[in-house]
C-alpha positions in Angstrom: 100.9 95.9 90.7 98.0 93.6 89.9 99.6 90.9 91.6 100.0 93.0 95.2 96.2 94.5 94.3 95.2 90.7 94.7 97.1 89.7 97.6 96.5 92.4 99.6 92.8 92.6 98.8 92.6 88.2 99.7 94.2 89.2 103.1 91.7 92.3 103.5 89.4 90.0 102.8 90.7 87.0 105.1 91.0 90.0 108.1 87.8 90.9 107.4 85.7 87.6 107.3 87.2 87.1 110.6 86.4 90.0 111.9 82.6 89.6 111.2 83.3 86.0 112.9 84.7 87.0 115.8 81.7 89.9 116.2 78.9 87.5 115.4 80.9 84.7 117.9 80.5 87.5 120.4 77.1 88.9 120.1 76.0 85.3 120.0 78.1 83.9 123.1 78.8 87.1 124.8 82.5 85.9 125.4 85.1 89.1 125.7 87.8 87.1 124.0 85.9 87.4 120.8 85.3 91.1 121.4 89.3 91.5 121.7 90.0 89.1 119.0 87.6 91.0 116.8 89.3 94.5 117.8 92.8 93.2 116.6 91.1 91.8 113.6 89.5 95.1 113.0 92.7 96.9 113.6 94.7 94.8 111.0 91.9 94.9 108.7 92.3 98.6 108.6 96.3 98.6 108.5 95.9 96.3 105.5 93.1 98.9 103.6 95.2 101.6 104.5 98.3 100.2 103.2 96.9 99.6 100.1 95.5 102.9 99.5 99.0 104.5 100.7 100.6 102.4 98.1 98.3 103.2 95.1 98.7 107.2 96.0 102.2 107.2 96.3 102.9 104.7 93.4 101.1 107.0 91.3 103.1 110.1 92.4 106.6 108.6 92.2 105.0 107.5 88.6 104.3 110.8 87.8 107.4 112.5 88.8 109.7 110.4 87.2 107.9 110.3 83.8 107.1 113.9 83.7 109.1 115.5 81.0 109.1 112.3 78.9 107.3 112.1 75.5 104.6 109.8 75.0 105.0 107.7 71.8 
């Protein structure tokens, strides 16, 4: 799980940098490519945040209900 945690947290990161790119490339040049590039960066950012968290909360439940009834040590 540590290993996913990283790489999806690098390509949240990755989506994200870009994303600020693409905004400040925008606000600076006033080019509409950037502002759609940005959108789909934010969009995919998002997807990849969201995936994540879906992941951890539903990990955790499976988790849970197949080590219910057992004994701890």
């Amino acid at each position: 799980m540590v290993i996913f945690r990283w790489i999806v947290g690098v390509l949240c990161g990755l989506f994200a940098a870009g994303w600020l790119f693409t905004f400040l490339m925008y606000v600076l040049r006033d080019d509409d490519r950037f502002a759609e590039l940005g959108k789909r960066l934010r969009h995919f950012t998002i997807l990849i945040a969201l995936l994540w968290f879906n992941t951890e909360i539903w990990g955790r439940v499976v988790w849970t209900i197949f080590t219910w009834g057992v004994p701890t040590a």
